[in-house]
N, C-alpha and C positions, 0 to 999 in steps of 0.2 A: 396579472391573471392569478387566481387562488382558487384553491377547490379541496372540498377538507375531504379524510377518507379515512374510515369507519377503524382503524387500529390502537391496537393499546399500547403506550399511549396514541391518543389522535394526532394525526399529521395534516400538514397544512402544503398543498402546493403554490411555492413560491415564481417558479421561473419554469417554464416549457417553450422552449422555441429551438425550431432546426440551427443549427448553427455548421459550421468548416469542424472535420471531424481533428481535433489531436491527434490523432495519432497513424491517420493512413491520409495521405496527400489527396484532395479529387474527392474527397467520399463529403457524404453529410451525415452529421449526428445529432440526437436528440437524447440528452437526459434530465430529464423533469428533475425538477431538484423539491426537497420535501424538508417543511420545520416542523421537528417535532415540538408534542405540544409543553413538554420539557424532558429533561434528562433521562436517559433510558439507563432501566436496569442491565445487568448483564445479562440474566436470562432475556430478557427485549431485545438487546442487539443482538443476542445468538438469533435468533429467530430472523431478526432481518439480515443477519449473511448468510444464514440459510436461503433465506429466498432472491439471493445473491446482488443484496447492497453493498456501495460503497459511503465512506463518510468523506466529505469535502467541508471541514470549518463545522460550522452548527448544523449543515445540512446532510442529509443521505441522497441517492439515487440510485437508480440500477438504465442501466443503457436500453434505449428505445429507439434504436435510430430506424429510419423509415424502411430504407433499403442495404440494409447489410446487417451482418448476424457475424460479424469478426471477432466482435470482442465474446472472451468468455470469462467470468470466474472462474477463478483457480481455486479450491485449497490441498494442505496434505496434512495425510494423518498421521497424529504425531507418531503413533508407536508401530506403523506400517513403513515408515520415509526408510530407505539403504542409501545413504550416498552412496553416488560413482568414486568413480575413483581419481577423475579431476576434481569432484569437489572436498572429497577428503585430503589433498595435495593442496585445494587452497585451505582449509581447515589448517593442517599442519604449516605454512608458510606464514598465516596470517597469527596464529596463535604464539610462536615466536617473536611478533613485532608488536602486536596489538593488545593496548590493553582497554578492557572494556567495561564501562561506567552503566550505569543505571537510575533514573531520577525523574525528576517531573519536568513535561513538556514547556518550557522556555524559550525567551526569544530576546535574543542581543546582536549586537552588532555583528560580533563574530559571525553566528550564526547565519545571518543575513545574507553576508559574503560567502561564506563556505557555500551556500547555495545558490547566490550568484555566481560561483565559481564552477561550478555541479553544472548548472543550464546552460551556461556558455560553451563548458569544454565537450559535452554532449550534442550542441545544437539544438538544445532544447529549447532555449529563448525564443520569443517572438519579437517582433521587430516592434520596438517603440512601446513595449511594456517592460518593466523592472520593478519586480516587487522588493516593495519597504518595511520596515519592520513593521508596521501597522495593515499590510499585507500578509505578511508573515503572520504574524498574528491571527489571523482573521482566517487564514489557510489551512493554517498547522496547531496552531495553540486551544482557541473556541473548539469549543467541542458539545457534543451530543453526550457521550458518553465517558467512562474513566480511562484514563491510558497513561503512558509515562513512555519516556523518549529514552533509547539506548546510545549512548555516545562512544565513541571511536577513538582511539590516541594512538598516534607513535611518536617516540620522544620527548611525551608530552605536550602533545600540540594536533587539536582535535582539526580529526580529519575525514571523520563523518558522522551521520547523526539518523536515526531511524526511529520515525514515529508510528508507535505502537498503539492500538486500539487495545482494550481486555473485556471483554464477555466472560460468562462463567465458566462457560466450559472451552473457549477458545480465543488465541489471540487472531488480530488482523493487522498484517503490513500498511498503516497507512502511505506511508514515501519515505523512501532512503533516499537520501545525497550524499555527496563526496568528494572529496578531491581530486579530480583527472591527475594532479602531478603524483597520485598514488594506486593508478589503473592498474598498476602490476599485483596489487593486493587482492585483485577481485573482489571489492568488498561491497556490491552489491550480494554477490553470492556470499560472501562469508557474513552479511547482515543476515539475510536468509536463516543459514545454518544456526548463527544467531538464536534466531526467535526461536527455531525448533527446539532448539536445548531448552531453552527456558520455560517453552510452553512442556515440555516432559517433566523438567524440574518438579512443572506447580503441578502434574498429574493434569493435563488439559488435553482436549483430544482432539483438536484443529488447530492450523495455521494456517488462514487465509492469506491467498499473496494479489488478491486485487484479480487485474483482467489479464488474462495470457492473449495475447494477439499474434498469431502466428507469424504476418506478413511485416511485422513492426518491427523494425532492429532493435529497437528499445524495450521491446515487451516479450519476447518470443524465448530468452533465457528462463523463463519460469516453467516450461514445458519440462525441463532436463530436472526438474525435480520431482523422483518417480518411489514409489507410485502416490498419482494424486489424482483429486477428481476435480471434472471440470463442468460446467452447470450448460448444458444445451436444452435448448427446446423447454425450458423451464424443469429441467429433471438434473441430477447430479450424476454424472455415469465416469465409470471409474476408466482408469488410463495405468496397463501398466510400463508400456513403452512410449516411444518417441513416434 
């Protein structure tokens, strides 16, 4: 099934079918997946996380599912964010252990594991899929647009990995992983804090963190970063509590 639509550049819809939602047990999901018709500028992809996509590999989407309205985009703004005061406690703890890399989105063995490692200790795995490098690849690496991967070390010995999108005026959390034998680091959220420095660094005025899903144990930490807005009803409306 394909069906082109009318944007700059032109997109191509590649895959539309209801499928078992990820991330809430019982529900069904639908997100049309779109190739663009090549590589988008920055100011392009600002504009499609405005109208609140995600990128998956070459492709974009933004959630259609038939009967539920769970997921939402998230972002925060860079020079509005206050951490709490748990996350400044993981700021401080992690900043002590962690030391952090910057470079182009790659894929090696390591890697592979470290994320196999990530799905498992999470439960995040499905039964009788295991992605390979050439999965990985095709997940994480392919892309639509420009981005580069932030890497994670303690002791030398990389222990998580977060792939970053960059638009012109904002970046976007594609996926962090990590190591469960290093859960006390919090570094999902200390990737977070993360990106927000960097995106203030370059003077950028978003960080996208994907879908906040309230009811999803896995998705529902991105709320606790305040103040941020979140995309309902096709409109952005600001949050400045829990």
């Amino acid at each position: 099934m394909s069906s082109a639509l009318p944007l700059v550049p032109s997109e191509v819809i590649v895959y539309d079918h209801e499928e078992d939602c990820p991330y809430l047990p019982g529900r069904r999901a639908r997100r049309p997946l779109r190739l663009p018709a090549r590589l988008l500028t920055g100011a392009e992809f600002d504009g499609r996380l405005e109208a609140g996509d995600r990128r998956m590999g070459t492709l974009l989407y933004t959630q259609a599912c038939p009967a539920c309205a769970e997921c939402e985009p998230i972002r925060v703004g860079v020079r509005d964010f206050v951490p709490s005061r748990a996350q400044r406690r993981v700021k401080r703890k992690g900043d002590g252990r962690i030391v952090v890399r910057v470079g182009p989105i790659d894929v090696d063995d390591r890697r592979v594991a470290l994320f196999l490692a990530h799905e498992r200790g999470r439960g995040l795995d499905q039964a009788g899929v295991r992605i390979d490098a050439r999965g990985y690849e095709a997940f994480l690496v392919a892309s639509c647009v420009d981005g580069f991967e932030i890497r994670y070390f303690v002791d030398e010995r990389l222990v998580a990995v977060a792939i970053t999108d960059r638009g012109e005026r904002a970046l976007s959390a594609v996926y962090t992983y990590w190591n469960p034998d290093h859960a006390c680091l919090s570094l999902g959220t200390y990737s977070i804090l993360t990106q927000l420095a960097l995106a203030d660094a370059a003077g950028l005025d978003w960080v996208y963190l994907g879908l906040a899903i309230r009811r999803s144990p896995h998705m529902v930490y991105k709320l606790k970063f305040l103040p941020h807005e979140r995309r309902i009803g096709g409109l952005w409306r600001p949050f400045a509590h829990l």
